[in-house]
MINUSE-14855 format. One record per residue (C-alpha): x, y, z; residue number from 1. Coordinates in steps of 0.5 Angstrom, whole numbers, plus 500, padded with zeros to 3 digits. Example, Ala and Ser with C-alpha at 12.3 -4.5 7.8 and 13.67 -1.06 7.14 Angstrom:
<atoms>
525, 491, 516, 1
527, 498, 514, 2
</atoms>
This chain:
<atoms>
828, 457, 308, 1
826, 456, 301, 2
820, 458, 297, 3
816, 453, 292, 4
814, 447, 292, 5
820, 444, 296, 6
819, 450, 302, 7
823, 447, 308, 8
821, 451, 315, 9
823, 450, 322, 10
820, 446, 327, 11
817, 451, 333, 12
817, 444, 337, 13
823, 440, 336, 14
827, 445, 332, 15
828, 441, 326, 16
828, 443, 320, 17
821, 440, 316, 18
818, 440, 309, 19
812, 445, 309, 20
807, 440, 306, 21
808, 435, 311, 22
809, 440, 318, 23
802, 437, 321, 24
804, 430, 319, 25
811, 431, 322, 26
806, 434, 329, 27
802, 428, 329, 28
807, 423, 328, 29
813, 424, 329, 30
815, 430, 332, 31
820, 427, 339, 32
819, 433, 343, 33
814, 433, 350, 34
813, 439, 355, 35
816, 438, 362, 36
811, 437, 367, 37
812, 444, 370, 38
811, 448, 364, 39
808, 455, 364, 40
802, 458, 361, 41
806, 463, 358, 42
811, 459, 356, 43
805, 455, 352, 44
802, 460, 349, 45
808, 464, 346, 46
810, 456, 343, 47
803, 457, 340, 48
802, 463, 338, 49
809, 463, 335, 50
808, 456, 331, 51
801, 459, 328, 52
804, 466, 326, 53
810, 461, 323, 54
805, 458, 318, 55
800, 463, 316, 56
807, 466, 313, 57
809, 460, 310, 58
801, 459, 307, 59
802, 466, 305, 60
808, 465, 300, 61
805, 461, 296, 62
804, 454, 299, 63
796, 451, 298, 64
793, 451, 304, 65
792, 444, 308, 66
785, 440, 307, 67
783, 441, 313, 68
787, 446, 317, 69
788, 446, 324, 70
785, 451, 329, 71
790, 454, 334, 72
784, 456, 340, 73
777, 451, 341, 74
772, 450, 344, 75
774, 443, 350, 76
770, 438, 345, 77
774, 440, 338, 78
782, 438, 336, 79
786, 444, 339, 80
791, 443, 334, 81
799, 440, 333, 82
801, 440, 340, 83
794, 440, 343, 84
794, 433, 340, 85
800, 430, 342, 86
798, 433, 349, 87
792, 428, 347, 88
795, 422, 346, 89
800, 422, 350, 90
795, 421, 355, 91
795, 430, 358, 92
789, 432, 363, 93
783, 433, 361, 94
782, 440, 356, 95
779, 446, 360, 96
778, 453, 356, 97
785, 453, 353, 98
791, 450, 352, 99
794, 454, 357, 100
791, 451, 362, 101
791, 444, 360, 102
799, 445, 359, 103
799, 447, 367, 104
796, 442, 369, 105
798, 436, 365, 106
801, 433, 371, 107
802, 426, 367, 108
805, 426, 360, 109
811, 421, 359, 110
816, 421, 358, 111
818, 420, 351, 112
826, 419, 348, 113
828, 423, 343, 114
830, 416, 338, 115
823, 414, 339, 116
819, 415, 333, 117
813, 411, 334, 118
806, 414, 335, 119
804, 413, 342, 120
796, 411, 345, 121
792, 411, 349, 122
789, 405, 348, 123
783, 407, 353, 124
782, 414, 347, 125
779, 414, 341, 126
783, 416, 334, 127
786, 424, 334, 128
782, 423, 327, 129
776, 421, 329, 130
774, 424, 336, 131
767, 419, 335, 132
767, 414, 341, 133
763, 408, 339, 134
761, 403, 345, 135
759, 396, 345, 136
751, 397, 347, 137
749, 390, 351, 138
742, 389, 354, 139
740, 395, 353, 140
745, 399, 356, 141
750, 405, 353, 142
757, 408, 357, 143
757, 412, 349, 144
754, 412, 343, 145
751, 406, 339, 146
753, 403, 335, 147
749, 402, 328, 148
749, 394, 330, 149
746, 395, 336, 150
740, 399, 333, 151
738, 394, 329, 152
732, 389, 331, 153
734, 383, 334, 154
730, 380, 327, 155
735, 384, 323, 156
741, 382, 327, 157
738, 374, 327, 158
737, 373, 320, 159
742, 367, 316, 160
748, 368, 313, 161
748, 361, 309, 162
742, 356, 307, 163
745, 351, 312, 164
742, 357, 318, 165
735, 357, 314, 166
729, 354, 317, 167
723, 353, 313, 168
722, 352, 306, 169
723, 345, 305, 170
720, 345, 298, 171
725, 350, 295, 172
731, 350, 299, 173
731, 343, 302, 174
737, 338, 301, 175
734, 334, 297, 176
729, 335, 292, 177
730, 343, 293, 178
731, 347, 288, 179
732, 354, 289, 180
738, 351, 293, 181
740, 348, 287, 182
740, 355, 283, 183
744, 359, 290, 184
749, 353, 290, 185
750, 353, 281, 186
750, 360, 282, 187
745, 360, 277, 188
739, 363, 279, 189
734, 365, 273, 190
729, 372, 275, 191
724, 370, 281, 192
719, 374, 284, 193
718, 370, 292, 194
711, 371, 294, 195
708, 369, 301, 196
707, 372, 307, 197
711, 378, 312, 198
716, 373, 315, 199
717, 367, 312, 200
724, 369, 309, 201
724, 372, 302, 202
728, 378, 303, 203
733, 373, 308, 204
733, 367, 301, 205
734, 374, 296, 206
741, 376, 302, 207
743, 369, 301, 208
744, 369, 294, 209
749, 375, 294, 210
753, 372, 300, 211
753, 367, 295, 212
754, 369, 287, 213
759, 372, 284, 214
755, 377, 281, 215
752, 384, 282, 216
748, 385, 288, 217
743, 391, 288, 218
737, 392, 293, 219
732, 397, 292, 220
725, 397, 294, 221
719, 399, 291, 222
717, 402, 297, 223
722, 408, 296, 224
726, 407, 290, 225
723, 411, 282, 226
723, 408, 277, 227
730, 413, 275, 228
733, 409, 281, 229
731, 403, 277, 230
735, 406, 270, 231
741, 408, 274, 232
741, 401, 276, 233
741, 397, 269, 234
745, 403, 266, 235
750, 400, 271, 236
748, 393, 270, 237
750, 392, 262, 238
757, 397, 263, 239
758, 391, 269, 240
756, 386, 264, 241
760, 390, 258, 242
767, 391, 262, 243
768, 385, 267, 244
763, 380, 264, 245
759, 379, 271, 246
751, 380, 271, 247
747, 384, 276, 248
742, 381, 281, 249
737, 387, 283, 250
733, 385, 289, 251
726, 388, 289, 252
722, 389, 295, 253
715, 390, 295, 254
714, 389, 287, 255
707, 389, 288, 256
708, 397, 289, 257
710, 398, 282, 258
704, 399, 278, 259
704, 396, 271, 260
707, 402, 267, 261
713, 402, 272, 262
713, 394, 271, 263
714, 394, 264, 264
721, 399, 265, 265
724, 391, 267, 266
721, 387, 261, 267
726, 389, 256, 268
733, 389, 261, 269
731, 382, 263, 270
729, 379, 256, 271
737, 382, 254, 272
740, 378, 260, 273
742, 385, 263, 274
739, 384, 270, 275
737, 378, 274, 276
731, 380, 278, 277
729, 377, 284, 278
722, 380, 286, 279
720, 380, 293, 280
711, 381, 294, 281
705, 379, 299, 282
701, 380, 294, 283
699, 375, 289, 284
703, 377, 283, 285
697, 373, 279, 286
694, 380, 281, 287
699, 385, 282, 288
704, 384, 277, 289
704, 385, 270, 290
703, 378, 265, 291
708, 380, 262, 292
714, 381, 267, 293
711, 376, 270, 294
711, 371, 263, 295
719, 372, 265, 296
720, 370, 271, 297
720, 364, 275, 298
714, 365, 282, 299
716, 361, 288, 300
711, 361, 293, 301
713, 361, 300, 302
708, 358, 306, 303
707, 361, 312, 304
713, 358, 318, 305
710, 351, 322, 306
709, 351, 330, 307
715, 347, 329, 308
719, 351, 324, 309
718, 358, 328, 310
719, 353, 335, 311
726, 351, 333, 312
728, 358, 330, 313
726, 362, 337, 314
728, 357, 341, 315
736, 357, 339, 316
735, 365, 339, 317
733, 363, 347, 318
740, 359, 348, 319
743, 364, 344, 320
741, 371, 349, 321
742, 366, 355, 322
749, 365, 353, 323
750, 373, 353, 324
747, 374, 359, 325
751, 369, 362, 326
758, 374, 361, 327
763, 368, 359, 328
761, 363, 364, 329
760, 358, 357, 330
753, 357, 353, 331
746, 356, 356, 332
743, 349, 355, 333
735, 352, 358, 334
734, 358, 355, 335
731, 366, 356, 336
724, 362, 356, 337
721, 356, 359, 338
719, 351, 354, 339
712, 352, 354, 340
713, 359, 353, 341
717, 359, 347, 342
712, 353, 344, 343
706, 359, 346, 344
710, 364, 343, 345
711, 360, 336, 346
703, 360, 336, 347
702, 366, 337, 348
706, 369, 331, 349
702, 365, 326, 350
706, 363, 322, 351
711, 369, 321, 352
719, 369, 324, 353
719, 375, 324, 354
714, 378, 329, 355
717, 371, 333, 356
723, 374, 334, 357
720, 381, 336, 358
716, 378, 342, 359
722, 374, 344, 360
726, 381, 344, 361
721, 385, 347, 362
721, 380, 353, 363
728, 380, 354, 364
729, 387, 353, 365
725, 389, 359, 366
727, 383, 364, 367
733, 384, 368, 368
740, 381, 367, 369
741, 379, 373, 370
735, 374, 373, 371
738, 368, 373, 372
730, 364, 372, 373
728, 363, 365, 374
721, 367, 363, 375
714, 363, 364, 376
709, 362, 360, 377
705, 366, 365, 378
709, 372, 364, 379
709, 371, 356, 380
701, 371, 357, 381
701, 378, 361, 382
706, 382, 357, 383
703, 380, 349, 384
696, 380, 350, 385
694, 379, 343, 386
690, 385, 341, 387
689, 382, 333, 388
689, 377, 328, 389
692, 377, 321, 390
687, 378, 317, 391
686, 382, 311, 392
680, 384, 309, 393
682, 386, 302, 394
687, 380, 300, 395
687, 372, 299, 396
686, 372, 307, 397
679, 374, 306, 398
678, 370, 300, 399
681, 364, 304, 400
677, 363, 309, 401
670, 365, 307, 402
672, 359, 301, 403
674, 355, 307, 404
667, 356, 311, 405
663, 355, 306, 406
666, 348, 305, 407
665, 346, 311, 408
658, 348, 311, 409
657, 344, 304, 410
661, 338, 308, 411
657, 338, 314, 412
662, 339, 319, 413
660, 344, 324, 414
666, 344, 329, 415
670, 347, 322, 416
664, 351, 320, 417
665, 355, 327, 418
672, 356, 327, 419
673, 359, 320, 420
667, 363, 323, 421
670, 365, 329, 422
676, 367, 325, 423
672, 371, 320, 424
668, 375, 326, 425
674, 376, 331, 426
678, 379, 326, 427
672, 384, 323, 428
670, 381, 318, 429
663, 384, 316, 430
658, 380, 319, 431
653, 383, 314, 432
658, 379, 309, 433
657, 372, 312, 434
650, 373, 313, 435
649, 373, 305, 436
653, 369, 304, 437
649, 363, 309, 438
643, 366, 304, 439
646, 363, 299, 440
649, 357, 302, 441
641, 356, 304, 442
639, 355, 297, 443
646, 353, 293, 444
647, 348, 298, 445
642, 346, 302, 446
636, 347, 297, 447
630, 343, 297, 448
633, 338, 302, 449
630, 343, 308, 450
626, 349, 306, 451
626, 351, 312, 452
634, 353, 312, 453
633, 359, 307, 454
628, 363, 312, 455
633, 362, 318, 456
639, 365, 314, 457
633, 371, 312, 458
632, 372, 319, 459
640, 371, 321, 460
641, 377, 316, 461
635, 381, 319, 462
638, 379, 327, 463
646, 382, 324, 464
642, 388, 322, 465
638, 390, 328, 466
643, 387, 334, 467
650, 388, 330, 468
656, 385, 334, 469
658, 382, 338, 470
651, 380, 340, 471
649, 378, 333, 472
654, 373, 334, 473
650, 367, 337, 474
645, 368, 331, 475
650, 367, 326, 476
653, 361, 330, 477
646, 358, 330, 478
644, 359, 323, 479
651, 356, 320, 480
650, 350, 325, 481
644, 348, 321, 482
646, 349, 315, 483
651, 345, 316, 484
648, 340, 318, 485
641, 340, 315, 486
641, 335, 309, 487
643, 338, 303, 488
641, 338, 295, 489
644, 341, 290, 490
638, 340, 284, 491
637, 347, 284, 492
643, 350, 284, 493
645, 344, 278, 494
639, 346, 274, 495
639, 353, 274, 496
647, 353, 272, 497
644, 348, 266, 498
638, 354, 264, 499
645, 360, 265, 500
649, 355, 260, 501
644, 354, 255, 502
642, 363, 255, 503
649, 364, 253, 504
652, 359, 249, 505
646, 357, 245, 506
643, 363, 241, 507
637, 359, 238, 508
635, 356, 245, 509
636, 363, 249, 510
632, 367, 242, 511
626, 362, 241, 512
620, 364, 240, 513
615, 364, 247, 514
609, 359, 244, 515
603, 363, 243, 516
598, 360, 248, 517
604, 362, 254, 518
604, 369, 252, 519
600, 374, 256, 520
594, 377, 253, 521
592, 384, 256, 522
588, 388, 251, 523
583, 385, 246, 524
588, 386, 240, 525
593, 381, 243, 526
586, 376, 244, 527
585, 376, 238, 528
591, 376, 234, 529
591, 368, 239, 530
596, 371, 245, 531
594, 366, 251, 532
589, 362, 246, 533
589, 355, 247, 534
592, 355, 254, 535
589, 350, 259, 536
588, 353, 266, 537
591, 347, 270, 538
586, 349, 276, 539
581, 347, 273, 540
583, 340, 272, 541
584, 333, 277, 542
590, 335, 282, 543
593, 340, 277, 544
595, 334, 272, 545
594, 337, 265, 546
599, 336, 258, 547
601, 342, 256, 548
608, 344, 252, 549
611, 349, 255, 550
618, 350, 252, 551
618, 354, 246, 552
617, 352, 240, 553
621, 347, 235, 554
624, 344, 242, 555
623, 338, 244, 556
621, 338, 252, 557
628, 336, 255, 558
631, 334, 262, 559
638, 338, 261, 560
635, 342, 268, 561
634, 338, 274, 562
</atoms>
């Protein structure tokens, strides 16, 4: 036996005499021989005891040691060593504690011909490097572990790969007239920030365009990365950009978390051209992002899905389940779900595909395989009912609808003024905000058509103070219909707008002296220096009706206000 690098040992199972450094390779795949059925223990464990004193001889004269070495004796569940593993592969009895035993009672090993120098496998056993069994999970069922896949939501699972799959979003992605499908198709795309609702495509349309360039693509979210994930990331970008001429699209989740300082570490990167952002927010960036990031990029506003939109993507994934429950008996023409159910479902989502296709999977999830009838609407109403309405109290939705209500009321359309009524109290909004705000609707709108609006709205903001919800829901109810369909006036409101324009942008008018017969008199210096003189006490005249100036001086009366 050589010494060195070059030493060459005999093999203790086939006798051939085999390099040291590719001795386990030589075990794990070449090696010819196979154990007779009728082996003994003994036998085996002198074979392996005297194969591990032969290498932890040779390791001790000067050879580096394995990687990974081998342990002669385990426990069932670890790699039993060189021999134990062609025992494993070539199909041996299951392990017990020792390879002895396994020797004794492997009962169903091949034989194998000397001149076959071919890995033979069990094709029902994983790989000997890999002792991780990974099974296919359908339907909620495991024999094994899952795999990463199987995990993930069904949305995950179910987003478009190409803008041919993508539905909605006409306006930007349409064939004709679509822009941002013109970017994605010239490979093109200038930095964006996609701003619209949870489930309307943003990060699905962000995906698309990584299938699409051939550029870098980065995908952080602001949820979870630093500001030094960021650096790290255009660091990588202009050595990308130096090396191979290839751009960097960085897809940013949530950029409405970054604050404005952290916003700014962008600008300089994105006015070199080292990056491409693609900014993703349910926020108005108008808001939530820095004017000047914000002067860089390209805002594309999403709208929230239609019925139709959310019908068609639900009901090809209902086709699609079908057709998997149908174990290879051809695709499904009806679906998982009836049609009302699914056209139920599609409103219930409110504009999101992603919560959609939740419920889709949540219903699926707890129906039987086997149930060969799609599920109705009947058992869609039990199982999701709706707890909530999307509703943010803090955001545009707020806003939105306060701003829809009050112009319904201005409208005179009360069937409009109580459905955004309706959708503000049901989803919690503060009733005390909308008993101030038909306060104001009273003397803005309706003003001196009905005087008898404003002490109603009074008395609807006393009745939410006293009763609360949901019993003061009717006293709301009641003075939002007569506001709306009171007859309205808007001189007040019109006029006074005039006097405030006047107060601010005219200082001569708003610093004019008050004339001297309009001043108050209180003591008897004021008397006499001539406060009040001259001031004719109109009560004292024939119904009131008297000529008397009372704007301030050098003014000529005027009919700016009302």
């Amino acid at each position: 036996m050589q010494t060195g690098s070059n030493q060459v040992v005999d093999c203790p199972v086939c006798n051939k005499q085999i390099p040291l450094q590719h001795m386990n390779r030589h075990l794990d795949t070449s090696c010819s021989w196979t154990p007779a059925p009728a082996m003994q223990a003994k036998q085996a464990s002198r074979l392996l005891s005297d194969l591990s004193q032969q290498s932890q001889e040779a390791y001790g004269k000067g050879s580096s040691q394995p990687t990974a070495q081998r342990k002669v004796a385990g426990s069932p569940t670890q790699n039993q060593g060189p021999v134990a593993s062609i025992f494993n592969r070539t199909g041996a009895a299951k392990r017990k504690s020792s390879i002895g035993e396994d020797l004794v009672n492997a009962t169903d090993v091949p034989d194998i011909p000397d001149d076959d120098r071919t890995v033979r496998r069990r094709t029902d056993e994983p790989s000997i490097s890999n002792n991780l069994t990974i099974t296919k999970v359908t339907n909620g069922t495991s024999n094994g572990k899952r795999d990463a896949k199987d995990v993930q939501p069904l949305a995950e699972r179910a987003r478009p790969k190409s803008l041919d799959e993508f539905v909605g979003q006409n306006n930007l992605v349409g064939k004709e007239g679509g822009i941002l499908r013109r970017f994605i198709e010239c490979d093109s795309c200038p930095s964006v920030i996609f701003w619209g609702p949870s489930g309307v495509g943003k990060t699905t349309l962000a995906r698309i365009i990584a299938r699409s360039t051939k550029s870098r693509f980065v995908e952080l979210s602001a949820t979870s990365a630093s500001v030094a994930d960021c650096k790290k990331v255009f660091d990588e970008a202009r050595n990308e950009l130096r090396l191979t001429g290839r751009r960097t699209y960085l897809f940013l989740d949530e950029v409405h978390r970054f604050n404005k300082a952290q916003q700014d570490v962008f600008l300089p990167y994105i006015e070199r051209g080292d990056i491409v952002l693609i900014g993703a927010t349910t926020e108005n960036p108008s808001f939530k992002v820095n004017s000047a990031l914000l002067s860089r990029c390209r805002v594309f506003i999403l709208q929230k899905l239609s019925h139709d939109e959310l019908y068609t993507i639900i009901s090809r994934l209902s086709v699609s389940l079908a057709s998997d429950r149908a174990s290879g008996n051809g695709p499904s023409e009806t679906g998982v779900f009836a049609e009302d159910a699914l056209r139920y479902l599609a409103g219930l989502a409110d504009g999101d595909g992603r919560m959609a296709i939740n419920f889709l999977e949540i219903l699926t999830s707890t129906t039987a395989n086997s149930s060969s009838s799609p599920i109705t609407l009947d058992r869609v109403k039990a199982d999701l009912q709706r707890s909530h309405l999307l509703y943010d109290r803090l955001g545009d939705e707020h806003y939105d609808t306060i701003s829809a209500f009050h112009k319904s009321v201005r409208g005179s359309d009360p069937d409009a003024t109580l459905f955004y009524l309706a959708r503000m109290l049901e989803s919690g909004e503060s009733p005390l905000y909308v008993a101030r705000r038909m306060i104001r609707i009273a003397s803005e709108d309706v003003g001196l058509a009905d005087d008898s609006c404003l002490p109603l709205a009074v008395a609807a903001y006393t009745a939410v103070e006293k009763v609360g919800m949901p019993e003061c829901d009717m006293a709301l109810a009641h003075c939002a219909v007569k506001l709306a369909m009171a007859k309205k006036s808007v001189k007040v409101y019109r006029a006074y707008n005039a006097a405030k324009d006047k107060v601010h942008n005219d200082p001569e008018f708003s610093s004019a002296s008050i004339p001297i017969h309009l001043r108050n008199a209180p003591t008897r210096l004021m008397k006499e220096i001539g406060y009040g003189k001259g001031y004719k006490y109109n009560p004292d005249y024939e119904n009131g009706q008297i000529q008397q100036e009372y704007f301030p001086d050098r003014f000529v009366r005027r009919r700016d206000f009302g």
